[in-house]
Structure formats: structure tokens, C-alpha cells
GUVO-528932 format. One record per residue (C-alpha): residue number from 1; residue in one letter; y, z, x negated. Coordinates in steps of 0.1 Angstrom, whole numbers. Last residue first. Layout:
BEGIN
     k   r       Y       Z       X
   NUM   A       Y       Z       X
...
***
This chain:
BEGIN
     k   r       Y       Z       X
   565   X     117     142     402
   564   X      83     129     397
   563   X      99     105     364
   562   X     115     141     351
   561   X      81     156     348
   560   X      61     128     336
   559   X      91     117     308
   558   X      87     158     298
   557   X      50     159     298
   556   X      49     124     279
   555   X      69     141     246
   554   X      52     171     247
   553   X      19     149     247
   552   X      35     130     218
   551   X      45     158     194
   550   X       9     173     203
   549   X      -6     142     190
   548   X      26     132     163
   547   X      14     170     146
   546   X     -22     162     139
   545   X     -22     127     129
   544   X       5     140     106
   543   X     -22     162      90
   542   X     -47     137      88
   541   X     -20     118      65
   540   X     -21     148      48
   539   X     -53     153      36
   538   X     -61     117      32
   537   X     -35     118       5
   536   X     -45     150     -12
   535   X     -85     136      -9
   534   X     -74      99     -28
   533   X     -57     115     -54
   532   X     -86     140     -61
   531   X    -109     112     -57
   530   X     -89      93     -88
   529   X    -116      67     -86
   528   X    -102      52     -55
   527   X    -120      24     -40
   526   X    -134      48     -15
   525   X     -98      61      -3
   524   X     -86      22       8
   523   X    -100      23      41
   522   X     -88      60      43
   521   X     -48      54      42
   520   X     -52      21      62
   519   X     -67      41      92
   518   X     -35      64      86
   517   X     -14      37      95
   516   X     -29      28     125
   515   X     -27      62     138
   514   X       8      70     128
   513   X      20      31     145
   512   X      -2      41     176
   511   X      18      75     179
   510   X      51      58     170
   509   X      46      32     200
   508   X      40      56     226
   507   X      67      78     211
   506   X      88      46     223
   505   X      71      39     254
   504   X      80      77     265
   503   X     121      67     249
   502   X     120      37     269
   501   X     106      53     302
   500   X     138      83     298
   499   X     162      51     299
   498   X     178      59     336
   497   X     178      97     324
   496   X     205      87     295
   495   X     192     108     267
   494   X     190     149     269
   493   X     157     160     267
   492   X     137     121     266
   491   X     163     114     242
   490   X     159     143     223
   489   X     124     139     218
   488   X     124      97     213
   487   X     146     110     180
   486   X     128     133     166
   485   X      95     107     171
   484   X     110      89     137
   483   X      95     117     118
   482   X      63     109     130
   481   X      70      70     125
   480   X      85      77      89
   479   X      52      98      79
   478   X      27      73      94
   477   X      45      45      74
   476   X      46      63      46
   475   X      12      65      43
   474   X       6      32      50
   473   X      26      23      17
   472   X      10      50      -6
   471   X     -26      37      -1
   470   X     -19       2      -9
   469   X       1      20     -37
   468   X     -30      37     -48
   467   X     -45       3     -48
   466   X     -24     -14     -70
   465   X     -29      11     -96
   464   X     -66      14    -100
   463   X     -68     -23     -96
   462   X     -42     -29    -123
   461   X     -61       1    -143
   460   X     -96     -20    -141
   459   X     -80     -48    -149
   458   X     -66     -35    -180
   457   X     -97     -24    -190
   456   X    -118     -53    -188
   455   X     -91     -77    -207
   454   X     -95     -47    -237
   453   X    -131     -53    -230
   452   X    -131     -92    -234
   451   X    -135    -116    -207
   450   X    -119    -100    -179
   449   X     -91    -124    -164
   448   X     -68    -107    -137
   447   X     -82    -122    -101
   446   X     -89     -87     -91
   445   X     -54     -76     -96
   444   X     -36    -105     -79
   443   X     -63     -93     -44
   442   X     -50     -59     -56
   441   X     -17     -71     -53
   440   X     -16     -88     -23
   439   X     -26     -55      -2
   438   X       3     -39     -22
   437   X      28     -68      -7
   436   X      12     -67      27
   435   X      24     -31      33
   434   X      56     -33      16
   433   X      63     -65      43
   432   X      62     -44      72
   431   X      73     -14      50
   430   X     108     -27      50
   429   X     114     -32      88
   428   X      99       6      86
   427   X     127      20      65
   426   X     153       0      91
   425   X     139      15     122
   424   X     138      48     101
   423   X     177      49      98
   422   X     183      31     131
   421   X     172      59     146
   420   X     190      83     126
   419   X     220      65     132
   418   X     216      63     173
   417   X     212     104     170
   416   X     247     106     151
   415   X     262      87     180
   414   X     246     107     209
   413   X     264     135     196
   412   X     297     113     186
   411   X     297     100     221
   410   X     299     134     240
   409   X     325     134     248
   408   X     327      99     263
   407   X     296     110     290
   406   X     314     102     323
   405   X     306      62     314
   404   X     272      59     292
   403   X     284      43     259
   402   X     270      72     239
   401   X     237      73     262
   400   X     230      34     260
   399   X     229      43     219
   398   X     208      70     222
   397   X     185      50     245
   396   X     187      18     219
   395   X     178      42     189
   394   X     142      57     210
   393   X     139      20     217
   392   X     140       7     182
   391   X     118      38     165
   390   X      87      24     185
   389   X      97     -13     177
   388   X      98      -3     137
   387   X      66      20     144
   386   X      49     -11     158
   385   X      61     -32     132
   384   X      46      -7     105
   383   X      17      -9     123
   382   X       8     -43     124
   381   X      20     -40      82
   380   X     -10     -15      80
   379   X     -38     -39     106
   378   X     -29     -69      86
   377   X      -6     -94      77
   376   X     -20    -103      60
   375   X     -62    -114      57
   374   X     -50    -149      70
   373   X     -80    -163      92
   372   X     -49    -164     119
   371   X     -42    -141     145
   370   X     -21    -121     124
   369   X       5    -154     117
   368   X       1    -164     155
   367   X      15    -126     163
   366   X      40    -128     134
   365   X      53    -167     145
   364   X      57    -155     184
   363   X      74    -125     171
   362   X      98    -147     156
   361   X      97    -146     116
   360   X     122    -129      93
   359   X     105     -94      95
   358   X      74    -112      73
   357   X      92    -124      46
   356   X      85    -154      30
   355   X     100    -155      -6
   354   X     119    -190     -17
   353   X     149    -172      -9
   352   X     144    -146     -33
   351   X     174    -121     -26
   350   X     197    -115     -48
   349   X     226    -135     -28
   348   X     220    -113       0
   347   X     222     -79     -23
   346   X     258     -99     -37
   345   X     275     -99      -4
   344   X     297    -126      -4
   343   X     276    -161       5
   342   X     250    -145      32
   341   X     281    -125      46
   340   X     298    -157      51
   339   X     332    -157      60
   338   X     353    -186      75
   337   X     387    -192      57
   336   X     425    -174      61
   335   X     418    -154      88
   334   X     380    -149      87
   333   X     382    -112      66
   332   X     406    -101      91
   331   X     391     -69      80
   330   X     388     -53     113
   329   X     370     -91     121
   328   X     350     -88      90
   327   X     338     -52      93
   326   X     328     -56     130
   325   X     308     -86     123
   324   X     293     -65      88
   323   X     280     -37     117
   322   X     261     -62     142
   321   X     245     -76     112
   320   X     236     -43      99
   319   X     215     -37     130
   318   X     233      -6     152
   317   X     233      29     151
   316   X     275      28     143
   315   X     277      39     180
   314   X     314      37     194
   313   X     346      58     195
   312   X     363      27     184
   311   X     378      41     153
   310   X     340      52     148
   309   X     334      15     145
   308   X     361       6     126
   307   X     344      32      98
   306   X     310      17     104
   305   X     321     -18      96
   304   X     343      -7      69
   303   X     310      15      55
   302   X     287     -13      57
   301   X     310     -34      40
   300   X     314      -9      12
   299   X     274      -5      15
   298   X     266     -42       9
   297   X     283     -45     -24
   296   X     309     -74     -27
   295   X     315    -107     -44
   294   X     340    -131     -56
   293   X     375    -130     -43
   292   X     374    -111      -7
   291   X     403    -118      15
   290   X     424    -100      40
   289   X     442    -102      73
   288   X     475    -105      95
   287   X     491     -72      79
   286   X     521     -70      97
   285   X     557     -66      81
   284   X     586     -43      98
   283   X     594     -24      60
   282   X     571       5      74
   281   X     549     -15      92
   280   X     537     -26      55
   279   X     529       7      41
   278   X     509      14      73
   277   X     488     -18      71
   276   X     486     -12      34
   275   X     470      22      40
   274   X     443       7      65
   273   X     430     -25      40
   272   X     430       1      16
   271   X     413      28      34
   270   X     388       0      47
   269   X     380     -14      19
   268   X     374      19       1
   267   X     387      42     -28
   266   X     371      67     -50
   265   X     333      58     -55
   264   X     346      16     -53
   263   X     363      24     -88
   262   X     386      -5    -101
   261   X     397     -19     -66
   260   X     418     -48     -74
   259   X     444     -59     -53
   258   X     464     -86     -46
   257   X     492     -79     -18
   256   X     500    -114      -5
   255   X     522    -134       7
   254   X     527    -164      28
   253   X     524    -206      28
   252   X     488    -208      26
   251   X     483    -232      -2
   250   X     519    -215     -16
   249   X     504    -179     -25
   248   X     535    -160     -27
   247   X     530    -126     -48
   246   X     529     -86     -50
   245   X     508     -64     -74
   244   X     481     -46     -77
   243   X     460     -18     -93
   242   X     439       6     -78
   241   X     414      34     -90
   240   X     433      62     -81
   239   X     454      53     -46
   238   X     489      66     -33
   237   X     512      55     -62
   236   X     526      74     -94
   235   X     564      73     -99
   234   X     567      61    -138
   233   X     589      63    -163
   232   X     603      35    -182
   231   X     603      37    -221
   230   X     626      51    -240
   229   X     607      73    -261
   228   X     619     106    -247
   227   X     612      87    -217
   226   X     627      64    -191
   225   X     645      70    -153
   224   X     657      34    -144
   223   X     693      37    -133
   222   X     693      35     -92
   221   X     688      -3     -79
   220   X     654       2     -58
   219   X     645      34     -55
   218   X     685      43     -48
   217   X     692      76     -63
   216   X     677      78    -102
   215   X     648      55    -105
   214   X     613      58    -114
   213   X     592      28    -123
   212   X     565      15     -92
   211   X     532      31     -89
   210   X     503      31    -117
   209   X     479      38     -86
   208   X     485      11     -69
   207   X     498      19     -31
   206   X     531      18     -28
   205   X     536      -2     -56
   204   X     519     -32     -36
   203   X     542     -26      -8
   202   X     573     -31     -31
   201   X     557     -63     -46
   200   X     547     -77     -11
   199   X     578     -72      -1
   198   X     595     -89     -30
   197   X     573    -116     -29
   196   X     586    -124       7
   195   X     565    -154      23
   194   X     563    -129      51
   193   X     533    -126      82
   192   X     512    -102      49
   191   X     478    -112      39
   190   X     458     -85      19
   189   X     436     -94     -12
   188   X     407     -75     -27
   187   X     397     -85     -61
   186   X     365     -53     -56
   185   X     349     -45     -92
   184   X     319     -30    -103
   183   X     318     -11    -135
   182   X     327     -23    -165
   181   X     321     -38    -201
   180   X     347     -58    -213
   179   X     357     -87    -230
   178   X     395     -98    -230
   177   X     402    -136    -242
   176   X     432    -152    -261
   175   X     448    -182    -260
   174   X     429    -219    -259
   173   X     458    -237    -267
   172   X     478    -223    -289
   171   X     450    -201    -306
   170   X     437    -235    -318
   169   X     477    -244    -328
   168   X     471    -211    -349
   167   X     488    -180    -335
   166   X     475    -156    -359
   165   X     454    -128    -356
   164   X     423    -147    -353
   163   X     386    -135    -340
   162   X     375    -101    -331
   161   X     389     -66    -324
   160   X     424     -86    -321
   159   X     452     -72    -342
   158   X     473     -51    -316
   157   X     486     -24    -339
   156   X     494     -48    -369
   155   X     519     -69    -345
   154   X     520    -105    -350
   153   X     488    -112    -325
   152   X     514     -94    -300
   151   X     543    -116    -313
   150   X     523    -158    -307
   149   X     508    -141    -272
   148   X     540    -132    -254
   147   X     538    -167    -233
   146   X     499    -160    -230
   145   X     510    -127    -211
   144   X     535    -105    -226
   143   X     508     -75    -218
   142   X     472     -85    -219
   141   X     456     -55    -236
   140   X     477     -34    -217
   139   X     467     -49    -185
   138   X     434     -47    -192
   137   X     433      -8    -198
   136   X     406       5    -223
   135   X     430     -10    -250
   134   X     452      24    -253
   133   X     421      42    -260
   132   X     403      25    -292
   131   X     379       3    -300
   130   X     371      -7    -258
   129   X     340     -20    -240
   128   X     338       9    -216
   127   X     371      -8    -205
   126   X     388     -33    -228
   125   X     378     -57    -260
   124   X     409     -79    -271
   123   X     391    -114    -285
   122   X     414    -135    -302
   121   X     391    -174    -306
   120   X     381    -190    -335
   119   X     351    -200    -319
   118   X     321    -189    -339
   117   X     337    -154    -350
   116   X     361    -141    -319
   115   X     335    -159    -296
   114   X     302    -143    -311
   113   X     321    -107    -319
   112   X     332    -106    -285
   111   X     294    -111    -271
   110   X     284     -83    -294
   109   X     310     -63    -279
   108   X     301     -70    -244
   107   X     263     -65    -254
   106   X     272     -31    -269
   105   X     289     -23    -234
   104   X     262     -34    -214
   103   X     239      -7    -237
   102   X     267      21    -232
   101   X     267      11    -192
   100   X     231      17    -189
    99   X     205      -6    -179
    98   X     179     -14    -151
    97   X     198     -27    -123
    96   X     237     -41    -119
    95   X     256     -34    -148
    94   X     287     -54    -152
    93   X     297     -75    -181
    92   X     334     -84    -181
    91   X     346    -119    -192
    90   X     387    -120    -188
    89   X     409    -149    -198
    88   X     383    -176    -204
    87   X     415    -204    -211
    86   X     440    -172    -224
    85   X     465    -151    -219
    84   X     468    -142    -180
    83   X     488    -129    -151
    82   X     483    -145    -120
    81   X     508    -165    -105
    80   X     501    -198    -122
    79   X     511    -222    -149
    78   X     494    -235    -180
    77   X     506    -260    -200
    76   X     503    -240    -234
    75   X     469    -224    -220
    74   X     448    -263    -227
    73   X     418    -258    -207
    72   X     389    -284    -215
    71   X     374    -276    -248
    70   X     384    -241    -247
    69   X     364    -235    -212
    68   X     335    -255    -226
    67   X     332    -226    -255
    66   X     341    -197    -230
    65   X     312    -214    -207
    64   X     285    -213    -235
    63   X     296    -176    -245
    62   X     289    -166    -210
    61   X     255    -187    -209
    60   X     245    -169    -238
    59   X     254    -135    -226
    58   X     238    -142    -191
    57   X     204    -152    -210
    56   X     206    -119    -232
    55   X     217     -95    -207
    54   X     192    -102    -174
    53   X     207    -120    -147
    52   X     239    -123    -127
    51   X     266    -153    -120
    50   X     297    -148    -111
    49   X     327    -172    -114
    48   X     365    -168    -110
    47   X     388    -196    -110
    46   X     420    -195    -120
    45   X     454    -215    -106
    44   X     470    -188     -93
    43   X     483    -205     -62
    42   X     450    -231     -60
    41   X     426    -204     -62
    40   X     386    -208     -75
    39   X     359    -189     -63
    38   X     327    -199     -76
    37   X     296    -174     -62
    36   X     260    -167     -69
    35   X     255    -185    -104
    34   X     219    -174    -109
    33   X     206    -171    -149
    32   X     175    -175    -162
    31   X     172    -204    -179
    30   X     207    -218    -190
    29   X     224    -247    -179
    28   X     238    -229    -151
    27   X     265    -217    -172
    26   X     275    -247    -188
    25   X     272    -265    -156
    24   X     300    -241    -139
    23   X     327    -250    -164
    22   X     320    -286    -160
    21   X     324    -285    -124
    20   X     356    -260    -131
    19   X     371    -291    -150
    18   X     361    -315    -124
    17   X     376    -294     -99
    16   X     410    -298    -115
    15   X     430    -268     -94
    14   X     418    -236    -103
    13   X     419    -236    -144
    12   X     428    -202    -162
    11   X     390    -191    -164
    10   X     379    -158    -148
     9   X     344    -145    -159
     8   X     325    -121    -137
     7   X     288    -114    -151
     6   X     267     -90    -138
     5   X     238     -75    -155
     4   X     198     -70    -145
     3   X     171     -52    -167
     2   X     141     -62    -150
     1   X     120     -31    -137
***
């Protein structure tokens, strides 16, 4: 597996596109790494990038658009409402697949070192990134801004951990820039119906998790409450893993809470977005919507949509699709510009769109597609769509049974049934293409050049390999649609009775999906040369066979019974 790392640069320039253009080029000018989303802001004038790939390209093309970033940004006319102190004011390295936050974080110092040394530019490191404790927070390594840049460099305890420590008229204009290694990161903004940054603010320290300073009597004019070293205490706020803060963002004319959600295992959109509703009725403000900056996982979306959905006292066994709609419009994701899950959610932008997948053609296009003299699809990713289809309609009569009226107490039951369906629909969408992938494999496998004996052998052990897996991919696919048949059970015991024929036709199509499947498993058995592999696997895929026969006769009796009456 690739080694895969995130990169998530914001540059203090969101107003000159040709300046961001630039920006962008430099980054994309090197081999190997995907720019998946430019998101620049008029109000705070920065512009936040991310692009992903393995470490060494994405480091180079990181250093590459600090350098065209000091070229073009001057900091000593800069003006905007988010805090900053330099022209590439953060550059945090995230790891996405394949590698280990301590070996991101020794590319993110690395990376510092380049820019601090080569550019002449103050590099603070932060996070997992950081020399020293009190610089693993961003804010403190940015505190007094650009405009408090000149005394901070001054000051022996904040020398840079790379680069200058004076403010140089280089310095002057290019500022200073934070490196970091990180986990992922949510910029999460909340629209308020007020232009009132003092609302927002006040809301905002409600929630973050560094609060708003103590006061004695009145929270908002009482003496400040400070230390036994004088400086101001603080009142904690409702949320680990959040910081925000308050302000007006003129190109839509209201305010905004802007948050950033520092540990997505603690805190969620949805209990965000929710809490800051609640925070903001308080003080008579409504929360008309949100916006994501940059990109998002698919599961914190998935879990909004679900958790709106259960709000709703409805099914969350539903396609994804069906379940990021819900997520936006609870969200209010669309209120401020048009949403694209295709465009924010960073597993979407991974994808290889120049790949054909099978699940993403009609059926018309799939049945033509088998038909053809095309060796794949074949008879194990046939199957796999059948067990998809079988799985399908056992989910869709759970589902029609939580929305059945007279049966609303029992929507949760029928609910949590609806899930599992669409837990193994979903596992054997994926195996449709699995299945053709392995076959493809061995065909790559026996094309692998065999000139010399080392060549020999290693052809040998990629045919070996590749078809094992083309004997481990059916496999699962019987396994899944047995298991799957749980669900076309209860459904036929206790689902809607006007649906009881979907949930028969559905085991109907599980059985043949098992069979199918398991006629894969043996084809491939005699290539094996591992026969003790081969004999474990045919053992129990025979096994299944077994237990989805007399799982589907008990199945049919019951659908039989209740269709005589």
C-alpha cells in the first residue's frame, strides 16, 4: 500500500485570483500530486488548498508553493479577518493511508527546515510537529499576529525552530509560517441571521473549548478574574477539540461562528452544528446554515445524515446518496453556495475517475457488458450483483415496515434491520467489481515477462497469489449473501405482510448469489498449488451451500404459508 499524506496549506491572499492561479500551478506542477479542492474567502482574504499524495512529491510541491507564495504576497499590506502571520501562514501534513503520524511529523519538520533554511523564511513548528509543549498550539505560536511579528521573533523564548529571528524587510513581507503535523481537520462555519460580531463572538465562546476569560459578576463587564501570574483566567467551553471564534463576513453580509474541529473522534458535525443552534436561540439569533472550507471525511457526513435521520424517527438503511442529501439540507450546507458531495468529500475526490466501475453502469449496460465476448464480468461478479439485488429487497421490506402507518413504535426495530441490510447490500456492490479485479490479475500475472529464472519465479508467485484472491473474493460473496439471508428471515416473520413476496424473491436471490459464488471458489481450486489452501476454502464454501439450502426452504415455507392465508 502507497503511503498517502494530506496537505492543507492556507495562503494570506483570497481576493487576486491571479495570485491564487499561480499559487495553485506550483503545486500541480509536480508529478504525483492531486489538488482536490481550492477554497478561497473574500472576508478573510486566505485561500486554503489541498492537495494529497505520497510524502515526498507533496513535500516538494508544498515547499514550491511557500516559495511562489513569498514571491507574490506581500503580509505588510495585508488585511483580513482571519488571524494570521505570514504569506503561507499554516502548512500541516496530514496522514491519510499507509504512514504513521511520527513519520508525517519528521517530514513536517524536514519540510520546515527546507523553508526556514533556503527561503529565509521564520518557521514555528506546531502540533505533533512541535520542539517543545507550549508551541503544540497554533494559536500560541501565532499570537500578536503578523502585526506582533517584529517583538515575538525579538523574544529568546519564541526564536523560530527554523529560519530568521529577526524582522528583516524579507521577514517583512513574507512573515512567518507554522508547519505541522496533524490529524484531520474540520473548518466548519455556522451562519447566524445577525451581522453582530459580538454575538457571534459570545456564541463562539460558548462552545470552543478554550471558553471565554473569567469575570467577576457580570460575564461580560465584571473585573477579569487573572492568575497568580496575572494573566487572564479562563471559563472552559462546552466542546474538547474545538476552537473558534466570532466574525462579519461582508461578501454575504452576516456573521459567522468559524469553527475548527481539531479531533473529529470527539466532536461531530452534527453536535456542533446542533449545540450552536441552541447557544444561538438563547441570545434570539437563528442559525440559517453552515459551510464546509476544504474537505470532509465521508463517515462525519454519513453520521449527520444518519443522526437527522433518527431525529426524524426514520430508516437510516438507505443508499449513502440518500443519506449525505439529508446531511446537507439539516446542515444548511446549500445556503450560502450549492454543495457538491463529489467536490467535498475527500474518499470521492480519491477515487480514479478514469477507472470503469462496474456498479456505475445501467443494468442495461452490465447485462450487454456480460453478454459480450468480454471474459468480465463474469459468472462471480454475476453473482455478487445478484446477492447485492437479493440483500436490496430484504432492506426495502424493513424499510416499508418502519414507515408502515400504526407500526411508529416500532420504527427503531425495523430501523436497525434496514441497516444491516444495507450493510451487506453495500459489501456486495463492492465485490461486483472485487471479483473482476482478481480475475484481471491473474490474466496481468500471466503476461509478467519470464525470461530468466528469477523472472520465472516471480511469475509463478504473482499467479500463485492472484489466484488465491480470485478464490477469496467469491468466497466472500457466498458468505455475505448467506449472512445477508438474516435479514429476508425476519422480514418474511415479522416485515410488512403486503412485502412478504419481496423478502421470498429476495432469499431467492441470495441462494443463487451463494451458489454462484461457490462455483467460482472450485473453478479456480485446480490452479492452486497450495492444495491445502485450496481444500480449507472449498470446505467451507460447501459448508455455506449447506446452511443458505435449508435457510432458504425455511424461508419459502413461511412466504407459502402466509401467501395461502
Amino acid at each position: 500500500m502507497k503511503q498517502l499524506i494530506e496537505c492543507v496549506p492556507n495562503f494570506s491572499e483570497g481576493r487576486d485570483s491571479a495570485i491564487i492561479h499561480q499559487i495553485v500551478t506550483e503545486i500541480k506542477s509536480v508529478e504525483g500530486v492531486r489538488v482536490i479542492d481550492v477554497d478561497p474567502g473574500k472576508a478573510t482574504n486566505r485561500t486554503v488548498v489541498t492537495f494529497v499524495g505520497e510524502p515526498v512529491p507533496v513535500c516538494e510541491a508544498a515547499y514550491k508553493a511557500v516559495k511562489k507564495a513569498a514571491e507574490l504576497i506581500d503580509m505588510s499590506k495585508h488585511a483580513g479577518e482571519h488571524p494570521r502571520f505570514g504569506a503561507t501562514d499554516v502548512l500541516p501534513l496530514i496522514p491519510i493511508r499507509g504512514i504513521s503520524m511520527e513519520e508525517t511529523a519528521a517530514y513536517a519538520r524536514t519540510l520546515a527546515e527546507r523553508i526556514g533554511k533556503e527561503l529565509d523564511i521564520p518557521v514555528y513548528c506546531y502540533e505533533f510537529a512541535a520542539t517543545e509543549e507550549k508551541r503544540r498550539n497554533l494559536a500560541n505560536c501565532r499570537a500578536g499576529e503578523y502585526e506582533g511579528l517584529a517583538q515575538k521573533l525579538a523574544d529568546p523564548s519564541w526564536k523560530p525552530d527554523f529560519g530568521p529571528s529577526t524582522f528583516t524587510p524579507s521577514v517583512q513581507k513574507t512573515g512567518a509560517t507554522a508547519v505541522s503535523a496533524r490529524n484531520f481537520l474540520i473548518a466548519y462555519n455556522i451562519n447566524l441571521n445577525t451581522t453582530s460580531t459580538r454575538w457571534a463572538n459570545s456564541i463562539a465562546f460558548d462552545i470552543r473549548e478554550k471558553g471565554r476569560i473569567k469575570r467577576e459578576g457580570n460575564p461580560l463587564t465584571g473585573k477579569i478574574v487573572k492568575d497568580e501570574n496575572g494573566e487572564p483566567v479562563y471559563q472552559p467551553g462546552l466542546l474538547k477539540g474545538v476552537k473558534g471564534i466570532g466574525w462579519y463576513i461582508e461578501e454575504y453580509g452576516i456573521a459567522q461562528l468559524s469553527f475548527n474541529i481539531t479531533d473529529t473522534t470527539r466532536v461531530s458535525l452534527h453536535q456542533l452544528f446542533e449545540l450552536a443552534c441552541e447557544r444561538a436561540a438563547v441570545r434570539g439569533i437563528r442559525v440559517t446554515g453552515s459551510e464546509l472550507v476544504g474537505v470532509v471525511p465521508l463517515q462525519l457526513m454519513l453520521d449527520a445524515g444518519n443522526y437527522f435521520l433518527h431525529k426524524q424517527g426514520r430508516s437510516a438503511g438507505i443508499p449513502d446518496e440518500e443519506i449525505l442529501k439529508i446531511a446537507v439540507k439539516s446542515l444548511g450546507l446549500d445556503d450560502l453556495t450549492a454543495f457538491d458531495p463529489r467536490k467535498k468529500i475527500i474518499e470521492y475526490l480519491l477515487e480514479d475517475e478514469t477507472a470503469m466501475r462496474l456498479v456505475d453502469l445501467s443494468v442495461k449496460q452490465f447485462t450487454h457488458l456480460t453478454a459480450s465476448e468480454s471474459v468480465a464480468p463474469g459468472g462471480g461478479s454475476v453473482s455478487a450483483c445478484m446477492g447485492a439485488l437479493g440483500a436490496a429487497l430484504g432492506t426495502m421490506v424493513a424499510n416499508l415496515s418502519a414507515h408502515k402507518r400504526g407500526w411508529e413504535d416500532r420504527w427503531e426495530e425495523f430501523a436497525a434491520w434496514a441497516v444491516k441490510g444495507k450493510k451487506y447490500h453495500d459489501t456486495l456492490l463492492q465485490l461486483v467489481d472485487e471479483d473482476t479485479k482478481a480475475y484481471t490479475a491473474i490474466i496481468e500475472a500471466f503476461g509478467l515477462p519470464k525470461a530468466t529464472v528469477e523472472e520465472k519465479e516471480k511469475r509463478s508467485e504473482a499467479i500463485q497469489q492472484a489466484t488465491k484472491k480470485a478464490m477469496e473474493v467469491p468466497f466472500r460473496i457466498a458468505k455475505t449473501s448467506y449472512e445477508s439471508m438474516e435479514v429476508m428471515l425476519a422480514m418474511v416473520k415479522m416485515g410488512n405482510p403486503n412485502s412478504i413476496s419481496d423478502a421470498g424473491v429476495g432469499a431467492l436471490a441470495a441462494r443463487s448469489a451463494v451458489m454462484g459464488a461457490s462455483l467460482n471458489v472450485k473453478i479456480n481450486a485446480g490452479a492452486i498449488h497450495d492444495k491445502q489452501f485450496a481444500k480449507d476454502l472449498i470446505g467451507k464454501v460447501t459448508e455455506i451451500e449447506q446452511k443458505t439450502k435449508v435457510l432458504e426452504s425455511q424461508i419459502l415455507e413461511i412466504v407459502e404459508r402466509q401467501l395461502e392465508g
